[in-house]
N, CA, C and O of each residue as an XYZ file, in Angstrom:
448
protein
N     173.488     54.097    150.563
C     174.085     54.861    151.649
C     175.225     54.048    152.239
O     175.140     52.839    152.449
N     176.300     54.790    152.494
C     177.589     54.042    153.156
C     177.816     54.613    153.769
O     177.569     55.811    153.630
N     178.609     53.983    155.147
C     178.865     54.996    156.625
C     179.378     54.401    156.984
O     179.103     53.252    157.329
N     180.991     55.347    157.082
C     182.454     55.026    157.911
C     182.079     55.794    159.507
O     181.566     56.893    159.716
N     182.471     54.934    160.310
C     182.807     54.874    161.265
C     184.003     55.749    162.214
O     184.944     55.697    161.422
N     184.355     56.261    163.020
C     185.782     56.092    163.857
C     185.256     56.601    165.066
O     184.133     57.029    165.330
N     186.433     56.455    165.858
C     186.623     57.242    167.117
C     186.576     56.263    168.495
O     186.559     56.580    169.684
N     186.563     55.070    167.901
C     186.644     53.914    168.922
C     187.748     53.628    169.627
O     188.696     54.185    169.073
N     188.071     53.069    170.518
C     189.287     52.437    171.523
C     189.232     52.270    173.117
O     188.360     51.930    173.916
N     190.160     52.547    173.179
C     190.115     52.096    175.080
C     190.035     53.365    175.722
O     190.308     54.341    175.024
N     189.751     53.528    176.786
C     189.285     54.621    177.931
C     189.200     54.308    179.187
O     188.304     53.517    179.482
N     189.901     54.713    180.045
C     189.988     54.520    181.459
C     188.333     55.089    181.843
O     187.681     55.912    181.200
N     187.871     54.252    183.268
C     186.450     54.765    183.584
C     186.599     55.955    183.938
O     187.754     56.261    184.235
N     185.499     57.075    184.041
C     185.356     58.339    183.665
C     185.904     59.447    183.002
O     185.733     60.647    183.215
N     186.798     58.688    181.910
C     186.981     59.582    180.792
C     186.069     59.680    179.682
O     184.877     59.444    179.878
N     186.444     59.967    178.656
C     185.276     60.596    177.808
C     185.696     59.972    176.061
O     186.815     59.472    175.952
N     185.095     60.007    175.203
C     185.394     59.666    173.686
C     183.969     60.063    172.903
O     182.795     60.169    173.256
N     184.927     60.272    171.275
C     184.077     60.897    171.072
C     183.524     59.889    169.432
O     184.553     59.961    168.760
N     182.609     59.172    168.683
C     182.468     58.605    168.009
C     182.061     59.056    166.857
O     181.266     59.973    167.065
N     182.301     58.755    165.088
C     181.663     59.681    164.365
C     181.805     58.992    163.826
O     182.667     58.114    163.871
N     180.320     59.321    162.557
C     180.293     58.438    161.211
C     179.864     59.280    160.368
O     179.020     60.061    160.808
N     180.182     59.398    159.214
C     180.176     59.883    157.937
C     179.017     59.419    157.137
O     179.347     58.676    156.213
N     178.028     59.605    157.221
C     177.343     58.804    155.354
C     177.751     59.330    153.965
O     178.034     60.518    153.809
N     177.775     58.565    153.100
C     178.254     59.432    151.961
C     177.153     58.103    150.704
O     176.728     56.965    150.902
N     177.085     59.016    149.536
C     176.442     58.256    148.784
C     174.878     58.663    148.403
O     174.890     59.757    147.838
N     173.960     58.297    148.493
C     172.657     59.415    147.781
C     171.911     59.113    149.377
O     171.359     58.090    149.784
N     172.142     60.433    150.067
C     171.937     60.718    151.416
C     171.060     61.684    151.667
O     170.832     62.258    152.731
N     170.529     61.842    150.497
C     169.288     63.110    150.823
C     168.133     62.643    151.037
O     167.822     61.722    150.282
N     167.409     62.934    151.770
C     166.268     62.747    152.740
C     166.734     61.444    153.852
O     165.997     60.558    154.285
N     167.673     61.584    154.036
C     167.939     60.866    155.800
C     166.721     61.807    157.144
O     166.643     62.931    157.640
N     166.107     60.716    157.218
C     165.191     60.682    158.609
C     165.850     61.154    159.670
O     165.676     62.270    160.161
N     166.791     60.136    160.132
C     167.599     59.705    161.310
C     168.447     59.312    161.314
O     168.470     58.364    160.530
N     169.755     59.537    162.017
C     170.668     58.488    162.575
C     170.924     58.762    164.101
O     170.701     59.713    164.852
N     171.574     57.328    164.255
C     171.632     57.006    165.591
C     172.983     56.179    165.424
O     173.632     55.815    164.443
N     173.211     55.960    167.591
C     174.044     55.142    167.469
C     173.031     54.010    168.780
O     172.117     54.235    169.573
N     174.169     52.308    168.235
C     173.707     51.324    169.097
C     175.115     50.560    169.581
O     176.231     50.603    169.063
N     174.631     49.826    170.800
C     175.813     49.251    170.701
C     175.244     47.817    171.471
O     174.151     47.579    171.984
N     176.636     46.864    171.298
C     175.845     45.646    171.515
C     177.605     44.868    172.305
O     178.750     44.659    171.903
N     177.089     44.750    173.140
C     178.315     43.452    174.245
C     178.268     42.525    174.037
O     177.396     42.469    173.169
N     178.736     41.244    174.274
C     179.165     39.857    174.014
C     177.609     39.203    174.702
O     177.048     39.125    175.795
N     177.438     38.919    173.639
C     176.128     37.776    174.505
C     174.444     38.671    174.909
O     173.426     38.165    175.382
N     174.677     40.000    174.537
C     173.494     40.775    174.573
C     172.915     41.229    173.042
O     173.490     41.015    171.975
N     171.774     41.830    173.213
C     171.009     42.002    171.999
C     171.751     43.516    171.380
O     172.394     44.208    172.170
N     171.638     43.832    170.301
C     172.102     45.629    170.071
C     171.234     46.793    170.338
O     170.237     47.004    169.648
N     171.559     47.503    171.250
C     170.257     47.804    171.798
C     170.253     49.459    171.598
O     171.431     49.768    171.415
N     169.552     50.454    171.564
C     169.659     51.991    171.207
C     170.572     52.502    172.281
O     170.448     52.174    173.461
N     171.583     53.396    171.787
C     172.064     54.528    172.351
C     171.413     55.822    172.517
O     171.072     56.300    173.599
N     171.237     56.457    171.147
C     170.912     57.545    170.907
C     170.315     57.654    169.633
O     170.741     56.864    168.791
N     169.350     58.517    169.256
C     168.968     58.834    167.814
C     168.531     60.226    168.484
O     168.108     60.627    169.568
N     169.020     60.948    166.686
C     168.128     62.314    166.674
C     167.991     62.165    164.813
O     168.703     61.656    163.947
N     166.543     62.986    164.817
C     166.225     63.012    163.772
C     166.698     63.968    162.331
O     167.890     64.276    162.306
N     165.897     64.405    161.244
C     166.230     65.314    160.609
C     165.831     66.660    161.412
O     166.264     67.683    160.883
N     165.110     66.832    162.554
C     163.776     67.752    162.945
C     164.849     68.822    164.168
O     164.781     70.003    164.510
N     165.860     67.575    164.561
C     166.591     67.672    165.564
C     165.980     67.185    166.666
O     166.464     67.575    167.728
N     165.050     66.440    166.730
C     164.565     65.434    168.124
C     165.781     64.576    168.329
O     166.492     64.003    167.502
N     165.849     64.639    169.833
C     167.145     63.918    169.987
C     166.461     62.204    171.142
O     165.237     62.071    171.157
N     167.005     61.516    171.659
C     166.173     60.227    172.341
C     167.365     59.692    172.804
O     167.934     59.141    171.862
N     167.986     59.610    173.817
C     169.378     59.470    174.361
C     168.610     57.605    175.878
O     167.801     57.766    176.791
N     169.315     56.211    175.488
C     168.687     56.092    176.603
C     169.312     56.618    178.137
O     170.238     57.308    178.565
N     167.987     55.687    178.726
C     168.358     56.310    180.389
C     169.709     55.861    180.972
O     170.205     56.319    182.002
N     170.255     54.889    180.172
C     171.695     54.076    181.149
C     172.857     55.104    180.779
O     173.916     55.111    181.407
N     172.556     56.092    179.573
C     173.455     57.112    179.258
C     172.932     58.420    179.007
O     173.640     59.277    178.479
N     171.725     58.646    179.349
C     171.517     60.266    179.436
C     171.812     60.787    180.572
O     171.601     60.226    181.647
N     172.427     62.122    180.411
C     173.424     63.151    181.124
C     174.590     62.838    180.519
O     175.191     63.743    179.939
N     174.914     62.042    180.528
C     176.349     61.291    180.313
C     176.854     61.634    179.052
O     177.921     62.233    178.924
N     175.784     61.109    177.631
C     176.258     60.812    175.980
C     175.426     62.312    175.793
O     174.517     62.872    176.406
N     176.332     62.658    174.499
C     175.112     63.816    173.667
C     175.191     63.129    172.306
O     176.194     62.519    171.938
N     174.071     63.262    171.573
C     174.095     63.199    169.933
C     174.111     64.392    169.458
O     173.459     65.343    169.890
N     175.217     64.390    168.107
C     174.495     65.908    167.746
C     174.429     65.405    165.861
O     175.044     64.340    165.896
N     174.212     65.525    165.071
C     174.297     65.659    163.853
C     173.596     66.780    162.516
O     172.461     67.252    162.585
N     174.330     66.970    161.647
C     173.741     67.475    160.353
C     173.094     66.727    159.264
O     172.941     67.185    158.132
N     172.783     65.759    159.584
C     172.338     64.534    158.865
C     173.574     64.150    157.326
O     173.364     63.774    156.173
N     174.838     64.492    158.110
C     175.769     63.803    156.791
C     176.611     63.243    157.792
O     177.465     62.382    157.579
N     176.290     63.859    159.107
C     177.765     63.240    160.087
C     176.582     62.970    161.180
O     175.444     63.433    161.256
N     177.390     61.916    162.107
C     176.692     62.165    163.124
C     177.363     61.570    164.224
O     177.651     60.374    164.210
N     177.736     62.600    165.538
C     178.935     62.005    166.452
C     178.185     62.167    167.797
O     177.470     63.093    168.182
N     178.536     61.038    168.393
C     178.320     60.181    169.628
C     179.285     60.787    170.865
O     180.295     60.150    171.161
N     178.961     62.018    171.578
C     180.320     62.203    172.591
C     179.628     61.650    174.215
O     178.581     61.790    174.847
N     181.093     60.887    174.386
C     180.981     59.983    175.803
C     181.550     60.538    176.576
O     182.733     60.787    176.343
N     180.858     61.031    178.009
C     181.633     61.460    178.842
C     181.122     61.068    179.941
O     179.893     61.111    179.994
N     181.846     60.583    181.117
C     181.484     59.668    182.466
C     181.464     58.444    182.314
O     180.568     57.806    182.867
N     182.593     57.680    181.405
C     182.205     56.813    180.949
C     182.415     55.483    181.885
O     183.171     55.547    182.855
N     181.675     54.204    181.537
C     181.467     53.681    182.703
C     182.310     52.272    182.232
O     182.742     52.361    181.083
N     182.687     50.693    183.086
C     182.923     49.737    182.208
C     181.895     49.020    181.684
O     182.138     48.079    180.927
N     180.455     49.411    182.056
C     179.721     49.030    181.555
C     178.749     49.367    180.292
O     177.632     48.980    179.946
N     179.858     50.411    179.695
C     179.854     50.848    178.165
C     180.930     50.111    177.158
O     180.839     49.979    175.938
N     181.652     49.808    177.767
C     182.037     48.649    176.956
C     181.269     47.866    176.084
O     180.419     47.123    176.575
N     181.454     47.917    174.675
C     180.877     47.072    173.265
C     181.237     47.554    172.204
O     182.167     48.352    172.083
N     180.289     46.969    170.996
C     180.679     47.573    169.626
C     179.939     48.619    169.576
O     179.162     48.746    170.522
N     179.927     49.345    168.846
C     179.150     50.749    168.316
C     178.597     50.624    167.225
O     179.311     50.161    166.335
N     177.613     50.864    166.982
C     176.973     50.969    165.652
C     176.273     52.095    165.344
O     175.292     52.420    166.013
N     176.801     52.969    164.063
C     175.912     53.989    163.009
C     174.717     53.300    162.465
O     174.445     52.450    161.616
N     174.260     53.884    163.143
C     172.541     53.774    161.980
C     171.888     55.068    161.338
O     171.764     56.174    161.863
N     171.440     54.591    159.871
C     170.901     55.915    159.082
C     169.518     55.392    158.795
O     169.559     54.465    157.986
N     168.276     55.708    159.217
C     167.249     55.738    158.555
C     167.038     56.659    157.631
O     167.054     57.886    157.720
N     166.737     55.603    156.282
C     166.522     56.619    154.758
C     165.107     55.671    154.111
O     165.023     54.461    153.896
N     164.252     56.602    153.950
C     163.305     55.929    153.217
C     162.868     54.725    153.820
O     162.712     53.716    153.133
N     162.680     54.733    154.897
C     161.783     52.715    155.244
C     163.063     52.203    155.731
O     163.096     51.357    156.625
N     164.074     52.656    155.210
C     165.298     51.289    155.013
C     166.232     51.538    156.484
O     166.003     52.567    157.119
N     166.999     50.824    156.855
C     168.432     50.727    158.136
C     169.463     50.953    157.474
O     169.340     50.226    156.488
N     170.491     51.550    157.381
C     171.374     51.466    157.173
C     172.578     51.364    158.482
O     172.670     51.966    159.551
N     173.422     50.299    157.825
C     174.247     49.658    159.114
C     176.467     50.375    158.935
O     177.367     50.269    158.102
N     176.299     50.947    160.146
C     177.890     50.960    159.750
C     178.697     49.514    160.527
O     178.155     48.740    161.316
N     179.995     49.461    160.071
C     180.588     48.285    160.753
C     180.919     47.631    161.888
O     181.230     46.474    162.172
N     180.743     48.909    162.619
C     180.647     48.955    163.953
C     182.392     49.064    164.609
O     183.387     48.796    163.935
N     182.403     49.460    165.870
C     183.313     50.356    165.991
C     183.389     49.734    167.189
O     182.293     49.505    167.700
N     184.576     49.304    167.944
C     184.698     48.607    169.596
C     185.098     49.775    170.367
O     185.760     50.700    169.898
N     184.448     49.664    172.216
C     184.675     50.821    172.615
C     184.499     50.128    173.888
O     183.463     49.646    174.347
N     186.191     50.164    174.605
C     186.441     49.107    175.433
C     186.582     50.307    176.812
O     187.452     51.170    176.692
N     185.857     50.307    177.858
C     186.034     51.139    179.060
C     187.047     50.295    180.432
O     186.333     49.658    181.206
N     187.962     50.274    180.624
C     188.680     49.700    181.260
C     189.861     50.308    182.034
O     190.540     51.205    181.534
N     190.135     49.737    183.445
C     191.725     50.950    183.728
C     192.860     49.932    183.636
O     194.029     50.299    183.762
């Protein structure tokens, strides 16, 4: 499984962006994907996941705020209210079979 990334950059606080990753490659029976993101000096910690089922799990520092939505080939991250304390990298994750799959991660700098 491979998964491009985009939709990263700068954003004044309470504007909005929208993040997406692609999997491509033998992608049938994907579980889940999600996104994570991780700041300078912190652990990478969950954003959002929704499953194949459509269970969605958004955390609390960004629910109301983020939606996940995906078809399990795409799956996009939209930010809105955004804060500077969303500032970090982004990361696609695909659960397939047991396994993580990691995208490269994507910087997503909130700043005026």
């Amino acid at each position: 499984v491979q998964l491009l990334e985009s939709g990263g950059g700068l954003v004044q606080p309470g504007g909005s962006l929208t993040l997406s990753c692609a999997a491509s490659g033998n992608i049938l029976g994907i579980a889940a994907m999600g996104w994570y993101r991780q700041a300078p000096g912190n652990q990478r910690d969950l954003v959002a996941v929704i499953t194949s089922g459509g269970l969605t799990t958004h955390a609390e520092s960004v629910e109301g705020r983020f939606n996940i939505s995906s078809d399990m080939k795409t799956v996009n991250l939209r930010m809105n209210m955004m804060k500077p304390e969303d500032t970090a990298v982004y990361y696609c994750d695909v659960r397939h079979f047991g396994l993580d799959y990691w995208g490269q991660g994507t910087q997503v700098t909130v700043s005026s």
